[in-house]
N, C-alpha and C positions, 0 to 999 in steps of 0.2 A: 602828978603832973609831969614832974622831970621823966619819969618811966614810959611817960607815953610819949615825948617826943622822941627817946632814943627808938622806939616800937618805929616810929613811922620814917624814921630817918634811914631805921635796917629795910622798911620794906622799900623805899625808892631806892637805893643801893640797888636792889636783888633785880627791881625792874627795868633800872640801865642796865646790867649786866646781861641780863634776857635778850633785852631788846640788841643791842651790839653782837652776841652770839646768833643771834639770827641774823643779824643782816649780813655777818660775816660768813653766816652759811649760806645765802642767798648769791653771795657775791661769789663765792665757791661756785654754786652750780651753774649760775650764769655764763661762768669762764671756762667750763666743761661744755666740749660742743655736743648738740642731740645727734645722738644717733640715728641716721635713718634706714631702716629694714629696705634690704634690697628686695623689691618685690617676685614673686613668683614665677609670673611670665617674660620677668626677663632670663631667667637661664631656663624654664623650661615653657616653648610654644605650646600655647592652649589648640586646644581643639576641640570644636564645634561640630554639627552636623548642620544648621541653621546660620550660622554665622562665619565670612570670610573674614582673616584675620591682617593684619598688616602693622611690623613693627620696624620701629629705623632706628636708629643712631646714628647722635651727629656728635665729630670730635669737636671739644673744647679749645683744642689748642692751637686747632686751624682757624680760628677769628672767630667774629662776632657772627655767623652766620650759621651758628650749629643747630639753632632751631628748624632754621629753615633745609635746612639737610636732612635732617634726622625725619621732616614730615616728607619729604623726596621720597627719600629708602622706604619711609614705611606705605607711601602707596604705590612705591613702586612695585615693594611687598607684596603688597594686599591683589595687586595686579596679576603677580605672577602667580598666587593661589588660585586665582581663576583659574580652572580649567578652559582649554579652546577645544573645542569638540570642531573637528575639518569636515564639514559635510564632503559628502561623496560628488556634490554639483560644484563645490567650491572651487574658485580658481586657484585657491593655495595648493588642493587636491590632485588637482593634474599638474602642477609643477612638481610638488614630491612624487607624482607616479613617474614622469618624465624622464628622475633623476636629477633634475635642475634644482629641487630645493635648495635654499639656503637658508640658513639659519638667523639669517639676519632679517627673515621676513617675519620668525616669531618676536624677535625683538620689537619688533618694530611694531608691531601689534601689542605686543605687551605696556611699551611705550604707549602709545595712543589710548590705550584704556586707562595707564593711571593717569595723564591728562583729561580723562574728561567722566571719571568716576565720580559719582556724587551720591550723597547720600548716607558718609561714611559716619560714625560716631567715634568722636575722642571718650577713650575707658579713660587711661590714666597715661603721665608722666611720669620718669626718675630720671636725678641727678647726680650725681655725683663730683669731683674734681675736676675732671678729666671726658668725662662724657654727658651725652642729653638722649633720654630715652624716648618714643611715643610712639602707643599703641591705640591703634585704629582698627572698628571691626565695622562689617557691614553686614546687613541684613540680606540672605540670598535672594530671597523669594520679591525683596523688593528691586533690589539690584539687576532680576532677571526684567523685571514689569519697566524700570526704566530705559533699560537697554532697549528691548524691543521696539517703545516708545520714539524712542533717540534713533534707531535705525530705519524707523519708518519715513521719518522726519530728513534722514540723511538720503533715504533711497527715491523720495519725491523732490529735494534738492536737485539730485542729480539728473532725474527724468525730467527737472525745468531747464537744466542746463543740455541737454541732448536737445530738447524739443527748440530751445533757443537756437542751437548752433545750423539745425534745416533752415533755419530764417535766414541765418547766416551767409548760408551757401546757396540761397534761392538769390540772395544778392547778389552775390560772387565775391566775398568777403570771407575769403579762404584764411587769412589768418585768424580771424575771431571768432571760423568753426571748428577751428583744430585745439586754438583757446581752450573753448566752450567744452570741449569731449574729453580734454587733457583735466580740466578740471573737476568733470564728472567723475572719472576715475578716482582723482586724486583724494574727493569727499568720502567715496568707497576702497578708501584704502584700511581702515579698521574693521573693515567687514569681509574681506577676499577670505575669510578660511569660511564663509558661511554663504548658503545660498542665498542669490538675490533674484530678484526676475523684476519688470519693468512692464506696465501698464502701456500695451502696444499701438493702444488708440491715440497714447501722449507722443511715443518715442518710435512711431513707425515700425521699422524691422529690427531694431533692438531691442532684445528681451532679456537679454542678459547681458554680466560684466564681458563675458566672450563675447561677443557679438559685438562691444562699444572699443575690447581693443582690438577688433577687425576693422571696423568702421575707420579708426586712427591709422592705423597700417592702413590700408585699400588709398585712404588719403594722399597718405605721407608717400606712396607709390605713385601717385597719380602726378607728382611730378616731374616735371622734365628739362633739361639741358637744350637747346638752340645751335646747332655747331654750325660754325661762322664759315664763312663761305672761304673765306681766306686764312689763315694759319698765321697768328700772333709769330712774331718773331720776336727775342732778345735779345741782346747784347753784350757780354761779360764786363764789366767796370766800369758801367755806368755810373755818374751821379746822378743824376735822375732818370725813373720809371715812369713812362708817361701809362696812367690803369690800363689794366686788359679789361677789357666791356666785356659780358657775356649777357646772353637772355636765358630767362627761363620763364618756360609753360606751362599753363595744366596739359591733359589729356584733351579738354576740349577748346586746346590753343590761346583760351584766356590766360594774360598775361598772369605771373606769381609777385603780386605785388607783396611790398613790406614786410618778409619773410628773412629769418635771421638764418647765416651757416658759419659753420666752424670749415674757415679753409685750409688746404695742407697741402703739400707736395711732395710725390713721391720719390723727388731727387734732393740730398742731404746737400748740395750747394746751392739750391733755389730756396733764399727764404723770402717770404711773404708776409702780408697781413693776415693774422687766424682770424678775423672775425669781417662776415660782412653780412650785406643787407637788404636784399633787392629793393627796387624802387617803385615807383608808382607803375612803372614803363616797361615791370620784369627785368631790368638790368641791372645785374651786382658785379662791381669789379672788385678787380686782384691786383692788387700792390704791391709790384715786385720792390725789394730792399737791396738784395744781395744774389749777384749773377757772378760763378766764376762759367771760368771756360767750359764748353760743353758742344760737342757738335752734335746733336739729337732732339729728339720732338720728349717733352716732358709732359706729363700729366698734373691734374691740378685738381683734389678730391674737395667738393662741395658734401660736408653732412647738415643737416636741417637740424638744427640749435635748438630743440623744443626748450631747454632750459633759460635761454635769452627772449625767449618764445611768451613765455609764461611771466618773466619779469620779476618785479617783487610779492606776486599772485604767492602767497605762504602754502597755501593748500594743494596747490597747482604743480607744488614745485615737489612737495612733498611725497607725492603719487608718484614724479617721473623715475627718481630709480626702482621702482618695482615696475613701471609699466616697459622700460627697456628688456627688462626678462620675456616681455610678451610681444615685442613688435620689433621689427629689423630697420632700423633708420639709413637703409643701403644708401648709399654714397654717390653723387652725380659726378662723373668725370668731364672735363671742358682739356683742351691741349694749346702747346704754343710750341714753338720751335725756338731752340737757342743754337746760335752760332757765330761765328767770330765777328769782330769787326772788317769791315773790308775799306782798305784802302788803294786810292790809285796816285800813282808818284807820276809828275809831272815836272820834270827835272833839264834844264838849256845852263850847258856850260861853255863857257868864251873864253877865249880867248883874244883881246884887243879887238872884239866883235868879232871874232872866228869861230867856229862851231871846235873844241876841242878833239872832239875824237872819242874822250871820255868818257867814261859817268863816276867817276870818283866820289860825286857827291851822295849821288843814287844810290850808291852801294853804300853807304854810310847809313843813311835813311835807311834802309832796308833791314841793314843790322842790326840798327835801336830797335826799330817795330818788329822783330823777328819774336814769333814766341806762337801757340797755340789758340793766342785768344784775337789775334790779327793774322788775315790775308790779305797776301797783297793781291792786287786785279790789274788786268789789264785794259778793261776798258772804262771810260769813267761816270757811265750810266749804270755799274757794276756795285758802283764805292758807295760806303757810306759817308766818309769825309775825301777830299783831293787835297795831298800837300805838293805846293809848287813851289818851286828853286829855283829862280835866277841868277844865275852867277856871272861876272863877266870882269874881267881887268884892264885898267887903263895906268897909263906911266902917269907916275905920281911928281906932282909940283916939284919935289926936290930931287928928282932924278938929276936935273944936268949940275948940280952940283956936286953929287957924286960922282958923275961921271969924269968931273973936270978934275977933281982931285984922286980920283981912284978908277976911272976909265971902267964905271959901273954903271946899271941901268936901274932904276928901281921902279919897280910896279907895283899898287895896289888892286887887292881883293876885292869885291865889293858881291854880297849875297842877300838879297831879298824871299825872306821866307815866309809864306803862307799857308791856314789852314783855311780851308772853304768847306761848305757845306753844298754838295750838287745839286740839296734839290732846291735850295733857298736862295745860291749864288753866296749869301751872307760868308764874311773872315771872320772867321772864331779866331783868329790868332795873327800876327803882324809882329816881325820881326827884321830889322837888316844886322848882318853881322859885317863889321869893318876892322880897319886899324889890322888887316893882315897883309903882310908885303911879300915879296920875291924880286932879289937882284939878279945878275948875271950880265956879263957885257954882250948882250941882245937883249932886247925886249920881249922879244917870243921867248927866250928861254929865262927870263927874269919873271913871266906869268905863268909859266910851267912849274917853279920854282917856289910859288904860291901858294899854287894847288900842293902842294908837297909839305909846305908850312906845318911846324908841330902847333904853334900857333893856331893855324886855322882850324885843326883837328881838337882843340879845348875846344873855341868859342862854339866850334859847329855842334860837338857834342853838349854844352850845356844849353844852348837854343834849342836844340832839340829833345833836350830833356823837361823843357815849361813846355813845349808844343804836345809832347805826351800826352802831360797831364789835362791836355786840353779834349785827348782821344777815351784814355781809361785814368780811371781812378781807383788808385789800388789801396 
C-alpha cells in the first residue's frame, strides 16, 4: 500500500513537470514573431496574356493613409498597363502629327481611366514594418466590353449636350451654349486618342470631336467689341476711377450678355480689375486702380474666361486645358486715352486794392504743380480743376502804433485760396492764408514787402501742398 502511494505521487511530479515544460515552450514560441514570406510578385511583376496587372505601395511612415495610397499606385498601375492604341481619326492623333503633342495629354488619360476602371479583382496584400503592398488584376476581355459600354454611354451624353446647346442658341442664350459644348468635350476627354463620330440627325453638323471644337471656336469668334464713339480718357493720381463702360456683341448685333473675361493692359502702369462680366445690356467695365503719368492712348485686352465660364461644372473644367490646344481664345481690344491733369490758374494780386503788376503768387502755383502728370492751360473750359487766388493788403489795426514809436507802416497779407471744379462750379477745397505782414515807412511799400515775406513763402507752400492732394494722390 505504502509502494503505491510513492508510484502515484512520482507520477504527478512527472506530470507537472511536463505540463510547465510545455507551456514554457509555448510561451517561447509565442514571443518569437512569425515570419512572413515575402510573396513572389512583389519583387518580380507577373505576367498575363488575359489579365492586366496593377501593383502599389503605400509608405508606413507617412500616416495613417498608406492603404489608401498604395490602392492609388496600384490602379494607377493597372492604368498605365493599358495600352492606348491613337486611332488615326483621333484628336490626340493630329496633335502628335502637328507637333503639339504633349505629354501631358497621356497622363491625363491615364489618369481618367484609373478613376473610372471597374471591375478590378483584389489577388493579395503584404505587409511589412515600413510598407503596404496590393495587387490588383483585371480581366481584358471584360475590361474591353465595359469600356466600350462606358464610351457609348459617354458619347450620347455628350450629343445630349450639343443637341441642348442649338436650343440654347435658338434662344439667344449664348452663355449656356458655349456651357453646353465646353462640356461636351470635356465628358470626351478620356476618349480623344480614339475615334468618335456623333449621330448627325441629334447634333446637326457635328460629327465629330473636330467639328464640336470648331463649332466652340466659330463661337468664341463671333464676338465682338462696340468702340465708343468717344475715347475714355484718364487721369494719373487719381483716387477715384469712375468704370470705363464698353459693349459687346455677337456678329448678329445681339447683345453678349453674362459672359466672364479676364482683363489686362498692355501698359505696365495702368493696373485694373482682371476679372469682369458683361451684363444683361452687353456692358462690362474696367476699373481703373492705378494711373501714373502717360500721354498716349492705351489698350485694354478683353480674353473670354471659359474657366469662370464653366464655374464649379468639375467635368467642364476638366476638358478646358486640352480644349485650349484646339481653339484660339483671341483677345478683344477696347482703348482709352491717358493724359495729364489740366489746370487753369486764376490768380488777382493787390495791392491796398491795386492791381500789383505781379504774379508772384502764380509762379509759386505753378511750381508746386509742375511735373509730367499736370498742364497747365490757359483757358478754363480747357481745365479739369481752376485754382483761384485772391490776394490783396490792407494796413493793419497796429500800424499807427508803430508808426508813432518807430515811424513804420505795417500791413497785412490776406490770401483766399480755391480749388473748383469747372464743370460743377462745386470748391473741393477752401483755404485763407493770414497772420503774414510787411512794414516800411509807406504803405505801398510795407505791401510790397509782404509779398516778399519768408513767412508768406511757408504758409503759401503748405496750403498748397493739402490743395495738391486734393488734385493727385500719390
Amino acid at each position: 500500500m505504502k509502494g503505491f502511494r510513492i508510484i502515484v505521487l512520482i507520477l504527478l511530479i512527472n506530470g507537472v513537470t511536463v505540463h510547465l515544460f510545455a507551456q514554457r515552450t509555448n510561451n517561447q514560441m509565442a514571443a518569437q514573431p512569425i515570419e512572413v514570406k515575402v510573396p513572389l510578385w512583389v519583387s518580380s511583376r507577373p505576367n498575363s496574356g488575359f489579365k492586366y496587372t496593377g501593383i502599389g505601395v503605400g509608405d508606413k511612415l507617412k500616416g495613417s493613409n498608406f492603404q489608401m495610397e498604395a490602392k492609388k499606385n496600384a490602379l494607377y498601375d493597372l492604368a498605365s498597363e493599358i495600352k492606348v492604341d491613337i486611332s488615326t481619326n483621333s484628336v490626340l492623333y493630329t496633335v502628335q502629327n502637328n507637333n503639339q503633342f504633349n505629354e501631358n495629354f497621356n497622363s491625363l488619360i491615364k489618369l481618367s481611366n484609373s478613376d473610372n476602371i471597374e471591375g478590378y479583382t483584389l489577388i493579395d496584400t503584404y505587409e511589412n514594418d515600413k510598407q503596404y503592398w496590393v495587387y490588383y488584376q483585371l480581366d481584358k476581355e471584360e475590361y474591353a466590353r465595359q469600356k466600350a459600354q462606358k464610351k457609348q454611354q459617354i458619347v450620347s451624353k455628350a450629343a445630349n449636350l450639343i443637341a441642348a446647346s442649338y436650343t440654347d442658341e435658338q434662344n439667344q442664350d449664348f452663355s449656356s451654349s458655349l456651357k453646353k459644348r465646353i462640356q461636351a468635350f470635356g465628358v470626351l476627354t478620356p476618349y480623344l486618342s480614339e475615334e468618335i463620330t456623333f449621330d448627325e440627325a441629334q447634333t446637326r453638323s457635328v460629327k465629330s470631336v473636330f467639328d464640336l471644337t470648331n463649332l466652340v471656336q466659330q463661337q468664341l469668334q463671333s464676338i465682338q467689341a462696340v468702340q465708343t464713339k468717344t475715347v475714355y480718357t484718364l487721369k494719373p493720381y487719381q483716387q477715384n476711377y469712375e468704370p470705363l463702360v464698353y459693349s459687346l456683341q455677337l456678329k448678329n448685333k445681339a447683345p453678349l450678355q453674362n459672359f466672364p473675361f479676364l482683363l489686362s493692359c498692355d501698359e505696365e502702369k495702368i493696373k485694373i480689375n482682371e476679372k469682369g462680366i458683361s451684363n444683361t445690356n452687353g456692358t462690362i467695365q474696367i476699373k481703373a486702380t492705378t494711373v501714373e503719368p502717360l500721354n498716349q492712348t492705351v489698350a485694354f485686352a478683353l480674353n473670354p474666361d471659359i474657366s469662370s465660364l464653366m464655374g464649379s461644372d468639375s467635368v467642364g473644367r476638366a476638358g478646358i486645358a486640352v480644349l485650349k490646344q484646339f481653339i484660339n481664345t483671341s483677345s478683344l481690344k477696347v482703348y482709352a486715352n491717358v493724359s495729364p491733369v489740366t489746370i487753369y490758374i486764376k490768380s488777382i494780386e493787390n495791392n491796398l486794392g491795386k492791381a500789383t503788376g505781379n504774379n508772384s503768387i502764380e509762379t509759386t502755383i505753378q511750381q508746386k504743380f509742375n511735373g509730367q502728370e499736370v498742364r497747365i492751360v490757359n483757358k478754363p473750359e480747357e481745365a479739369d480743376y481752376i485754382i483761384e487766388s485772391i490776394a490783396d493788403t490792407q494796413e493793419d489795426i497796429s500800424s499807427d502804433i508803430l508808426e508813432k514809436f518807430y515811424n513804420l507802416k505795417l500791413v497785412a497779407l490776406v490770401i483766399n485760396l480755391q480749388l473748383k471744379s469747372p464743370k460743377t462750379g462745386d470748391v473741393l477745397f477752401k483755404q485763407q492764408i493770414n497772420d503774414v505782414y510787411g512794414y516800411a515807412s509807406m504803405l505801398e511799400k510795407a505791401g510790397a514787402n509782404a509779398y516778399q515775406s519768408q513767412k508768406l513763402a511757408i504758409k503759401l507752400s503748405e496750403t498748397l501742398f493739402f490743395l495738391k492732394r486734393k488734385v493727385l494722390v500719390y
